[in-house]
C-alpha atoms as a printed R data frame, in Angstrom:
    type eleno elety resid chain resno       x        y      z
1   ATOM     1    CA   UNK     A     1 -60.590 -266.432 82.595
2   ATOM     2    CA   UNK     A     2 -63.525 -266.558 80.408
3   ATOM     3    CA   UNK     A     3 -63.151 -268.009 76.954
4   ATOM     4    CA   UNK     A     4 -63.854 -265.665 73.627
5   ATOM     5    CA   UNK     A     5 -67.167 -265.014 72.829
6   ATOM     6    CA   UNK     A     6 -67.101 -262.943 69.414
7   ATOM     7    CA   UNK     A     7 -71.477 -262.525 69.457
8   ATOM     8    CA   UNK     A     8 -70.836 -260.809 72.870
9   ATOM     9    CA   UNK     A     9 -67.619 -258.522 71.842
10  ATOM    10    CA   UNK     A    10 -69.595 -257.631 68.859
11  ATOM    11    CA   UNK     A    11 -72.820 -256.274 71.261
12  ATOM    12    CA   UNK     A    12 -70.168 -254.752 73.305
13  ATOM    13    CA   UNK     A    13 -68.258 -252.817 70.179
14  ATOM    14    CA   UNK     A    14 -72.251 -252.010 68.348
15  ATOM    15    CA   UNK     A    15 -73.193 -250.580 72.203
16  ATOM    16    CA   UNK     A    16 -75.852 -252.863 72.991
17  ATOM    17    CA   UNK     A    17 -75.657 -252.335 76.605
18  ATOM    18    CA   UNK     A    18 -79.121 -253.957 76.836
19  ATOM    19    CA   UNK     A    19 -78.754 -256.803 75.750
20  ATOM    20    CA   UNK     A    20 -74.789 -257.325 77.817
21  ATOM    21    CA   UNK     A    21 -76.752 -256.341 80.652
22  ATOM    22    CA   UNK     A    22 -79.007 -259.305 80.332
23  ATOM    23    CA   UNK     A    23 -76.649 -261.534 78.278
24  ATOM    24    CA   UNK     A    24 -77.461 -265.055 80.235
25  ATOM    25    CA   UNK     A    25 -80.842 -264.551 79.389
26  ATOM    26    CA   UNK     A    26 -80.158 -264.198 75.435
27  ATOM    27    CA   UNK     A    27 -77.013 -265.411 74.653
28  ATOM    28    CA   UNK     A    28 -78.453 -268.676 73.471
29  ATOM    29    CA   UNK     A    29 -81.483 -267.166 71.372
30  ATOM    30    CA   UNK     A    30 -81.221 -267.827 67.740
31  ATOM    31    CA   UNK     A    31 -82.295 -264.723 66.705
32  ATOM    32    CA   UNK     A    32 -79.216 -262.826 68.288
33  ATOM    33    CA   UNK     A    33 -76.618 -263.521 65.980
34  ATOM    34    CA   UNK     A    34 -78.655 -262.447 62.909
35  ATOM    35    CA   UNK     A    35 -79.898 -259.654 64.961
36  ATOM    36    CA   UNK     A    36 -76.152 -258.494 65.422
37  ATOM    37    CA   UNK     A    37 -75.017 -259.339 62.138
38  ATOM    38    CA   UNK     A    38 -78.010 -256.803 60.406
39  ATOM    39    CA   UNK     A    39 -77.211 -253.891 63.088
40  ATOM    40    CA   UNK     A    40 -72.951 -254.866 61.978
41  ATOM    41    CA   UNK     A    41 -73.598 -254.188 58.346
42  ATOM    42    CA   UNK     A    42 -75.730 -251.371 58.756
43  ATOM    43    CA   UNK     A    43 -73.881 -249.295 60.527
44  ATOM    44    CA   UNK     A    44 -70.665 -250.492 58.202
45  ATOM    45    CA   UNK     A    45 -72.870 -249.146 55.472
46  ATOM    46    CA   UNK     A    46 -74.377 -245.970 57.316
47  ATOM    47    CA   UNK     A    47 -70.460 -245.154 58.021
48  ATOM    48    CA   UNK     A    48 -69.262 -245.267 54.552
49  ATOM    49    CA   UNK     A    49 -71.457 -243.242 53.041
50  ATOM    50    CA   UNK     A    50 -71.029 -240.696 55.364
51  ATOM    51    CA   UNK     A    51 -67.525 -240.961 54.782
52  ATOM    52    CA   UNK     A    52 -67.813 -241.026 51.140
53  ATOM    53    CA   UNK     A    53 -70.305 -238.024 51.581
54  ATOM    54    CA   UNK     A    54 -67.886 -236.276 53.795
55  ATOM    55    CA   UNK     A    55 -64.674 -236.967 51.623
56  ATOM    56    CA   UNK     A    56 -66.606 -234.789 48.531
57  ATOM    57    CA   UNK     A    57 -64.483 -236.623 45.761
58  ATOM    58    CA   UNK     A    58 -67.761 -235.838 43.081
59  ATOM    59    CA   UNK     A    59 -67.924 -237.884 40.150
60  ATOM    60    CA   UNK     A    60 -65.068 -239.403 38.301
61  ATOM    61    CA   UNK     A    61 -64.034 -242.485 36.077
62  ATOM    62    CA   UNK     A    62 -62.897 -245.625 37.281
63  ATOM    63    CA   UNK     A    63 -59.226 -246.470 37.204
64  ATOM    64    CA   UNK     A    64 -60.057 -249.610 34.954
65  ATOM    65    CA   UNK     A    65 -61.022 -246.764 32.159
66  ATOM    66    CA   UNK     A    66 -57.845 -245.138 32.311
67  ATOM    67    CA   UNK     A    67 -55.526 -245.164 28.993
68  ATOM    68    CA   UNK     A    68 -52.448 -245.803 29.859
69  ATOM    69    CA   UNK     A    69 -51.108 -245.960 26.482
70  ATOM    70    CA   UNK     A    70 -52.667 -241.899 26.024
71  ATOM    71    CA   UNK     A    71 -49.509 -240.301 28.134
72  ATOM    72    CA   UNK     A    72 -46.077 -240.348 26.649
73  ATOM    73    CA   UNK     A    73 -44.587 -240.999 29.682
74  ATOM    74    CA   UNK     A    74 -46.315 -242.470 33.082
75  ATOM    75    CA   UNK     A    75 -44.771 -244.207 35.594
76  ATOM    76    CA   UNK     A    76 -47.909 -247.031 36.156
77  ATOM    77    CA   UNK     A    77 -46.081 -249.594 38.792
78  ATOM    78    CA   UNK     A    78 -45.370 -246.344 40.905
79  ATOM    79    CA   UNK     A    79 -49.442 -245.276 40.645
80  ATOM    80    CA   UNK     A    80 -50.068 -249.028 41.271
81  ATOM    81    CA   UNK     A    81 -48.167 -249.080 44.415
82  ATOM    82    CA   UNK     A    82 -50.063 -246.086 45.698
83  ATOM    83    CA   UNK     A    83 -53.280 -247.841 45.838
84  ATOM    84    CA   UNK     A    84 -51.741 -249.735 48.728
85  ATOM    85    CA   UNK     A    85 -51.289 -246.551 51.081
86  ATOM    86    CA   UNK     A    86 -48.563 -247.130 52.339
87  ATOM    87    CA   UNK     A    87 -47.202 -243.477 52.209
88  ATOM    88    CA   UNK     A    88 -50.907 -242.666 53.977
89  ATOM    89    CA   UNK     A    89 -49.096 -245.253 56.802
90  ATOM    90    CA   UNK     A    90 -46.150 -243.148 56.684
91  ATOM    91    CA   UNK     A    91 -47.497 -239.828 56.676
92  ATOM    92    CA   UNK     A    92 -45.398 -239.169 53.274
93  ATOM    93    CA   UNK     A    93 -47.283 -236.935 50.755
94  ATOM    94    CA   UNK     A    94 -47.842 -238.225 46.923
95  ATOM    95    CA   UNK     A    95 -47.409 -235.197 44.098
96  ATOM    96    CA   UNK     A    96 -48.942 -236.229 40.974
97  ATOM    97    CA   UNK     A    97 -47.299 -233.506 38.403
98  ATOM    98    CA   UNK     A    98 -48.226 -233.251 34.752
99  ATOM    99    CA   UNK     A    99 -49.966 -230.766 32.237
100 ATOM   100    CA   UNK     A   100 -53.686 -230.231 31.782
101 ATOM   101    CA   UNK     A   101 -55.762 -233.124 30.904
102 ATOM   102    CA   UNK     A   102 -53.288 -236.292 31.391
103 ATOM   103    CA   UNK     A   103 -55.453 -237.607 34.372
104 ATOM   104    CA   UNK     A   104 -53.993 -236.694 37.285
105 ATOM   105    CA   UNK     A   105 -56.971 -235.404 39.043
106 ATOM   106    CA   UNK     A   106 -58.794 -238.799 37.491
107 ATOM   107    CA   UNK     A   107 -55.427 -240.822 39.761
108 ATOM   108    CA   UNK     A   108 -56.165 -238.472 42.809
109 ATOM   109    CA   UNK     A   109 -59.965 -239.243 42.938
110 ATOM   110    CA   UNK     A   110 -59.686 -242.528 42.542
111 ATOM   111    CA   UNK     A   111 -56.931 -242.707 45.299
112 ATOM   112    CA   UNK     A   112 -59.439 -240.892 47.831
113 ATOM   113    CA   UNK     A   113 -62.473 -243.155 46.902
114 ATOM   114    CA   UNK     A   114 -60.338 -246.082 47.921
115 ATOM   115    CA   UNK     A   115 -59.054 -244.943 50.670
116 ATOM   116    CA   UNK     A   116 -62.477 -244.029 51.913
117 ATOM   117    CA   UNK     A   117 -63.157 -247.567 51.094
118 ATOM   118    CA   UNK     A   118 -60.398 -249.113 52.878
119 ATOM   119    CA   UNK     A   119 -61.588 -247.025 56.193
120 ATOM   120    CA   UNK     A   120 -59.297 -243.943 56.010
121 ATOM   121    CA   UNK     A   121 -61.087 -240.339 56.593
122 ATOM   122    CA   UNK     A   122 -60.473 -238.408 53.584
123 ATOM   123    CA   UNK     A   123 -61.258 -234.846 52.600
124 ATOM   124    CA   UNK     A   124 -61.010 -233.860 48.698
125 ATOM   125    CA   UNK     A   125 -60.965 -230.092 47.303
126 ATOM   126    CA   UNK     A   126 -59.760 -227.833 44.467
127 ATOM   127    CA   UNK     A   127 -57.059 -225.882 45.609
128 ATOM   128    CA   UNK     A   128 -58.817 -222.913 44.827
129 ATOM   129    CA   UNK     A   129 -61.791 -223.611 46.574
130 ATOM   130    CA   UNK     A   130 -59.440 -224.741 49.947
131 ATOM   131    CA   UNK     A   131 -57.805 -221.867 49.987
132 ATOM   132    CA   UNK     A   132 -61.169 -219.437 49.334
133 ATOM   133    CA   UNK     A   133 -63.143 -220.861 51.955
134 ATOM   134    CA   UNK     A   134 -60.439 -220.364 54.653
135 ATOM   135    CA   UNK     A   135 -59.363 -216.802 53.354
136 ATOM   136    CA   UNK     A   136 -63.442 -215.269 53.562
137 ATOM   137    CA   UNK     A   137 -62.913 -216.222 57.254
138 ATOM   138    CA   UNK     A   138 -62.195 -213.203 59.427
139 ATOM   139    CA   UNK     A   139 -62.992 -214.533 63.033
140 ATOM   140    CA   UNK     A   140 -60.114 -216.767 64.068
141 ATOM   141    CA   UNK     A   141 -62.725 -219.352 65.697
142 ATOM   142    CA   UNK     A   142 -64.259 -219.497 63.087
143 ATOM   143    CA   UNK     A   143 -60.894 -220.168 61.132
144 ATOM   144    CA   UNK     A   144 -59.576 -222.618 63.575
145 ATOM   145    CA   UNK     A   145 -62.509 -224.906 62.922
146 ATOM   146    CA   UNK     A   146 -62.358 -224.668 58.955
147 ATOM   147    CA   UNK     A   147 -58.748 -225.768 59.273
148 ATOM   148    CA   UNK     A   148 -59.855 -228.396 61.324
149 ATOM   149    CA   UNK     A   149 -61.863 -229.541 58.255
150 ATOM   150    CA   UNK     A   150 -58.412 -229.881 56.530
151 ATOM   151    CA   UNK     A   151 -56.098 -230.859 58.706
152 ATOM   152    CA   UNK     A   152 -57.599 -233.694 60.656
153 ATOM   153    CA   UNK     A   153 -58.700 -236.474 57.773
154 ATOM   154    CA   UNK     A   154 -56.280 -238.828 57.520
155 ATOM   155    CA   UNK     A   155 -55.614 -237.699 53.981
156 ATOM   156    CA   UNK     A   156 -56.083 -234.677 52.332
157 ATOM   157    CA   UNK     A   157 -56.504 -234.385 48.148
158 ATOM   158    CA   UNK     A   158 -55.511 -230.704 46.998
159 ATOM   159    CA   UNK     A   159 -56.284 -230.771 43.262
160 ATOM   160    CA   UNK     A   160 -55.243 -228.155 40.778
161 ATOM   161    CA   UNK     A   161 -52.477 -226.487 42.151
162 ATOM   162    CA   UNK     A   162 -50.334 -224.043 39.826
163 ATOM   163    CA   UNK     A   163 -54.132 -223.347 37.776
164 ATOM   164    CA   UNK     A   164 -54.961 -219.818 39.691
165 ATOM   165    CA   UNK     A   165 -52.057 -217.560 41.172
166 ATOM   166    CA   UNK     A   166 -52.933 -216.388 45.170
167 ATOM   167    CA   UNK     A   167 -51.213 -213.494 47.107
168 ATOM   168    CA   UNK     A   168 -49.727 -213.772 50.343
169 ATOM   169    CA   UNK     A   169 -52.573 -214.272 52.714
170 ATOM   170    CA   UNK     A   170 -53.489 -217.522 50.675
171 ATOM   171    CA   UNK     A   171 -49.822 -218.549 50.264
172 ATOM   172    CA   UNK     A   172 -49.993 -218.509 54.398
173 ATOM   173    CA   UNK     A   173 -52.944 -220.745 54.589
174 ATOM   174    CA   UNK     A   174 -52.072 -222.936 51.861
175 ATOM   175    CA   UNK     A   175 -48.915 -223.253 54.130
176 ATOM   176    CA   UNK     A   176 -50.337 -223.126 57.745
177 ATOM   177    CA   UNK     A   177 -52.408 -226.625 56.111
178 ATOM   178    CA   UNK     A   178 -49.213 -228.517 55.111
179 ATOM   179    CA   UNK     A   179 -47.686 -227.500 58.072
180 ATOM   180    CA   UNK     A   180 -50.277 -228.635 60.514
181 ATOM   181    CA   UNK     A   181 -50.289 -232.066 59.020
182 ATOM   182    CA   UNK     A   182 -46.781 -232.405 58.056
183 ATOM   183    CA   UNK     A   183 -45.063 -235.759 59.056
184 ATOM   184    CA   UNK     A   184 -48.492 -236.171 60.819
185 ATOM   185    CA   UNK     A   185 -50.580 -236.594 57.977
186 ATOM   186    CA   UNK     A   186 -50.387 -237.429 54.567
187 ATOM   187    CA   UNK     A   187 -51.132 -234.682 51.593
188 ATOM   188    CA   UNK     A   188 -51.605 -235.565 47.555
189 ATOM   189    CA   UNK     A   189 -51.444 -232.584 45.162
190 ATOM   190    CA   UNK     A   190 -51.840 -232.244 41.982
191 ATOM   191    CA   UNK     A   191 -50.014 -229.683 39.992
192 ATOM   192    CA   UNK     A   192 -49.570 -228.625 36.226
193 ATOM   193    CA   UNK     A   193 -46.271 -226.689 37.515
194 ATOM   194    CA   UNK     A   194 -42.978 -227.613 38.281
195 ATOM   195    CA   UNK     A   195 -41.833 -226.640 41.850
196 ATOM   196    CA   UNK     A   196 -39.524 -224.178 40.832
197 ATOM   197    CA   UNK     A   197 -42.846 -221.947 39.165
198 ATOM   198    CA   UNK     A   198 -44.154 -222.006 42.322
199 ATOM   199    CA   UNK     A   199 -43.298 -218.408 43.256
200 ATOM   200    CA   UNK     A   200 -45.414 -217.745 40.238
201 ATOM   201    CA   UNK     A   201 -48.395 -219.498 42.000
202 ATOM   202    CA   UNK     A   202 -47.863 -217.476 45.193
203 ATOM   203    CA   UNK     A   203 -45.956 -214.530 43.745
204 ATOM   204    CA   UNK     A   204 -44.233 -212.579 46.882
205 ATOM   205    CA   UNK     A   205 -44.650 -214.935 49.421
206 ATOM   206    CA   UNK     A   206 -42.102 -215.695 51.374
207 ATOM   207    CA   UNK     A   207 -42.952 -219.273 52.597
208 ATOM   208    CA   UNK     A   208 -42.838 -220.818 49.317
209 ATOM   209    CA   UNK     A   209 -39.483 -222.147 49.417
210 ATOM   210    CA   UNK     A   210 -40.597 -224.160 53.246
211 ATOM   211    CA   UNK     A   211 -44.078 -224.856 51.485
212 ATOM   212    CA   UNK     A   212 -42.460 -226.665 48.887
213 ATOM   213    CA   UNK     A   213 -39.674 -228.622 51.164
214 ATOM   214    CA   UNK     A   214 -42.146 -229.785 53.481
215 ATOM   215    CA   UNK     A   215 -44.252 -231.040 51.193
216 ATOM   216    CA   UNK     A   216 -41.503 -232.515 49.228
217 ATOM   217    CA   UNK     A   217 -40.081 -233.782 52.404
218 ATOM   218    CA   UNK     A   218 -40.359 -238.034 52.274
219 ATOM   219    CA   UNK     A   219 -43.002 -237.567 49.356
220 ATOM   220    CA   UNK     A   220 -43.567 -240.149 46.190
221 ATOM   221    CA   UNK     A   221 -43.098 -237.626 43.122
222 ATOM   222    CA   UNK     A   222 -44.841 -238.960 39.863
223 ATOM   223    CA   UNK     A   223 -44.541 -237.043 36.648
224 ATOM   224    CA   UNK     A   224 -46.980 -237.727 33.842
225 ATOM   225    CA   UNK     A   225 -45.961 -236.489 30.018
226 ATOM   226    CA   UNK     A   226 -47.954 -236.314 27.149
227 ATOM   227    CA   UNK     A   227 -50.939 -234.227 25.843
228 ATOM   228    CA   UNK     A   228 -54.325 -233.373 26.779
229 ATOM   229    CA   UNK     A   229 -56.769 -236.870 26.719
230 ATOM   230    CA   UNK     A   230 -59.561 -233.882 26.986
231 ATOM   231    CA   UNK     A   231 -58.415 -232.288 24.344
232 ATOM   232    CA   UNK     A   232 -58.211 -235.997 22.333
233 ATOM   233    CA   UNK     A   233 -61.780 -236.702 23.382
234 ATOM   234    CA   UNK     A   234 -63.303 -233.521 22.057
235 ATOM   235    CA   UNK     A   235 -61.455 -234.058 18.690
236 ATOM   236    CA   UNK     A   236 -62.747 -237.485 18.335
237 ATOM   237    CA   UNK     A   237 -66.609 -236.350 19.188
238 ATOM   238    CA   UNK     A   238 -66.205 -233.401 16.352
239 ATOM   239    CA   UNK     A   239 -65.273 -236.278 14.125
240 ATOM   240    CA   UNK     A   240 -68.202 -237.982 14.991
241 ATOM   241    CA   UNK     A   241 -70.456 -235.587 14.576
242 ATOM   242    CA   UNK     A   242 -68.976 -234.494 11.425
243 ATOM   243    CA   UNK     A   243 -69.292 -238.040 10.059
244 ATOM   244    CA   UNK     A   244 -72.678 -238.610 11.429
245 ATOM   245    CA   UNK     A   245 -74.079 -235.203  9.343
246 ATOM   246    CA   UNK     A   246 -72.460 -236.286  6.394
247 ATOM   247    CA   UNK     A   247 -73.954 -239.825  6.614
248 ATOM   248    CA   UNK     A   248 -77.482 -237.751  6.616
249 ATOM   249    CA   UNK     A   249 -76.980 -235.519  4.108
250 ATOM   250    CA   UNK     A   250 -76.237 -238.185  1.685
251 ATOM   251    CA   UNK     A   251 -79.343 -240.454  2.866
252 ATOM   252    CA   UNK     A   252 -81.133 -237.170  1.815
253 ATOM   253    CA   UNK     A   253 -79.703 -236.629 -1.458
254 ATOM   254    CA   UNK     A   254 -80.866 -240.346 -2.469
């Protein structure tokens, strides 16, 4: 048996079927591990931003600018211990539930850029626009392969839940998603309504009740009180500029 040679299982995993083929010949040159090393990071670099690219988070603040002292009530060691994905390893799902503007699509964005960065395949998207781009579909091909877009990352992000109300037909693909990845694949929502005013998101549907236990089913629920950091952040800008065209006016008046 041979002994391990990592410069020759690293041609083999990059392809380089050349150089195997004529491996006595260069296994010794000095140029082929820095050869292999620059073709290594490259494509390590090619595949993440394609994944990054593919994952369409957009743009979003870091975790280390979040305020944790904004909310009234956050549960931080449980958000902490989602940045290890475990529940990804699981296939459990991670709700992030809260009113408007206490940073729960800020969490989920962050979560997905990580996990991109830690090698996972990761899709992010507005509820609204998940659920629009499968419902224009009329051809079932052609619907089969934009579920594929959803259902095969290894997670899927589904921001803004409970926002827009959908009939029926949405409610179905909303739950044909969750279904097709459940205990499979993991799925993090976030959502400014309590489960139970879910039948007001999808109003006559009658999967709503198995929506909501599947995706409840083995999931890490985190509830975030308080009010709107948006809404904090506007107020603080008016006061500002408010301050800033007083300042003015009384350098004039001297």
């Amino acid at each position: 048996m041979n002994p391990p040679d990592p410069l020759r299982d690293m041609a083999q995993r990059l392809g380089f079927y050349g150089l195997l083929a004529n491996w006595s010949e260069v296994a010794r040159e000095p140029w082929l591990p820095r050869l292999l090393e620059y073709e290594d990071k490259e494509r390590r670099r090619r595949s993440l931003e394609k994944r990054i690219k593919q994952a369409r988070i957009g743009t979003f603040k870091l975790m280390a600018d979040f305020d944790w002292q904004w909310p009234k009530r956050i549960d931080r060691p449980a958000i902490d211990e989602l940045f290890s994905f475990e529940f990804v390893a699981e296939a459990a799902n991670v709700v992030l539930s809260g009113p408007n503007g206490v940073g729960k699509t800020m969490i989920a964005q962050n979560l997905a850029h990580q996990a991109v960065l830690q090698g996972l395949t990761v899709r992010f998207t507005s509820c609204s626009e998940m659920l629009h781009s499968l419902a224009r579909l009329h051809s079932d091909l052609s619907l089969q392969r934009q579920l594929h877009r959803y259902c095969h990352p290894q997670l899927l992000v589904v921001d803004e839940v409970g926002y827009l109300s959908y009939d029926s037909r949405y409610a179905d693909l909303f739950f044909e998603v969750v279904t097709r990845r459940y205990q499979k694949r993991s799925v993090v929502i976030t959502t400014n309504k309590a489960f139970a005013q879910w039948t007001e998101v999808f109003p006559n549907a009658a999967c709503v009740v198995t929506l909501v236990d599947r995706l409840v089913h083995r999931a890490e629920i985190v509830s975030i009180e308080g009010e709107s950091y948006r809404f904090k952040e506007a107020k603080e800008r008016a006061a500002k500029k408010t301050q800033a065209r007083a300042s003015r006016t009384g350098n004039r008046r001297r």
